[in-house]
C-alpha positions as CSV (number, residue, x, y, z in Angstrom):
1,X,-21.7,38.2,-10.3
2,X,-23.3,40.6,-12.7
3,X,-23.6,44.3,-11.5
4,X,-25.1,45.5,-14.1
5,X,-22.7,47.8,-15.0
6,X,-21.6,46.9,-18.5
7,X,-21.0,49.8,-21.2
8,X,-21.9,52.2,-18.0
9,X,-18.8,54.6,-18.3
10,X,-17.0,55.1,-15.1
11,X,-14.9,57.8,-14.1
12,X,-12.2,57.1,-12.1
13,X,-9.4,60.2,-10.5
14,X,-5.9,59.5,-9.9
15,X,-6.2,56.7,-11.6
16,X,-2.4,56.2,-13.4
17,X,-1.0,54.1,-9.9
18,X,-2.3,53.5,-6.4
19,X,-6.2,52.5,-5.4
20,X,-6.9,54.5,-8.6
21,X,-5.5,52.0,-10.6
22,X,-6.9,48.9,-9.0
23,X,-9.9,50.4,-8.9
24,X,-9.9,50.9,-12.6
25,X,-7.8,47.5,-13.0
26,X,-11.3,45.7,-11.1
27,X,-13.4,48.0,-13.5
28,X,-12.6,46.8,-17.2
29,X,-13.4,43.6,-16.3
30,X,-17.2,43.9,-15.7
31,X,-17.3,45.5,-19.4
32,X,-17.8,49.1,-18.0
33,X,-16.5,52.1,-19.9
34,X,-13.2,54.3,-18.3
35,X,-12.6,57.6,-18.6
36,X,-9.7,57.5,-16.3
37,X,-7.7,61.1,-15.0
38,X,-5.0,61.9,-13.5
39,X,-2.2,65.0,-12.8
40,X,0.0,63.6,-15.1
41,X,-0.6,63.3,-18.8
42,X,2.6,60.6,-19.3
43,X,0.6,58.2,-16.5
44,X,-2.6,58.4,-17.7
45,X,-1.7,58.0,-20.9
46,X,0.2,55.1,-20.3
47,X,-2.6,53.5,-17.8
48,X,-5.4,53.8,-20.5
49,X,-3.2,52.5,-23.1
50,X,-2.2,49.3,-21.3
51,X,-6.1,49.3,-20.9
52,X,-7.3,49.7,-24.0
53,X,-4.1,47.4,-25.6
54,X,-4.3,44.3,-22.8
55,X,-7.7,44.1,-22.2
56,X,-9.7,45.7,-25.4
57,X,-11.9,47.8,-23.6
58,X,-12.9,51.1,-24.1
59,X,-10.6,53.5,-21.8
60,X,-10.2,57.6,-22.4
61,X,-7.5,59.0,-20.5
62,X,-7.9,63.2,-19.2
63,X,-5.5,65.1,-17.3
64,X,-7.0,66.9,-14.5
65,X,-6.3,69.1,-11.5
66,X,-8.8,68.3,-8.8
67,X,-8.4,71.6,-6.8
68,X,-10.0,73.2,-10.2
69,X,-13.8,73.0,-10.4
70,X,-13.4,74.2,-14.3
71,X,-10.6,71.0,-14.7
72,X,-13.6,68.8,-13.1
73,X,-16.4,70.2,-15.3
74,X,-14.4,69.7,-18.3
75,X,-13.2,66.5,-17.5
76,X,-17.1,65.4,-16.6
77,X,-18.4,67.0,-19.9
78,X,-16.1,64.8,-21.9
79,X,-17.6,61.7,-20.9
80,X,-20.4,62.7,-24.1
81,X,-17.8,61.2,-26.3
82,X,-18.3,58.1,-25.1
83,X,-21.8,57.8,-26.9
C-alpha cells in the first residue's frame, strides 16, 4: 500500500532500540526520510548507520534530551538539511 509518504522526512525520538526502533525499522521501507534521536550519541549513531548502510536510505542521527524544549527546537530545525 502506498501512503504517500516517500522522501517526506520523519522524525522519530528514542529511536536507537525499543518501539523507536521498529517504528523507524517500518519507516525506511516506504522510502520516507529519518532523522532519528536519541539520549545516547553511541545508539543513534549506530541505528542510523545500520540504516543508511543496510537499507540505502537517507537516515540523520541527533542526540537529544526530551525534557529540553531548546534540545527539541534544535533537533526540529535540523531537519532543513534534509533539502
Amino acid at each position: 500500500m502506498d501512503l504517500g509518504i516517500r522522501d517526506k522526512v520523519f522524525m522519530v525520538a528514542a529511536s536507537s532500540k525499543g518501539l523507536g526502533l521498529g517504528l523507524q525499522r517500518r519507516l525506511r521501507r516506504t522510502g520516507a526520510k529519518l532523522s532519528l534521536a536519541s539520549r545516547s550519541a553511541d545508539n543513534i549513531e549506530a541505528a542510523a548507520s545500520k540504516l543508511r548502510e543496510a537499507h540505502g536510505v537517507e537516515v540523520r542521527g541527533y542526540t537529544f534530551d526530551a525534557t529540553d524544549a531548546g534540545s527539541i527546537t534544535e533537533w526540529r530545525q535540523n531537519i532543513g538539511r534534509f533539502r
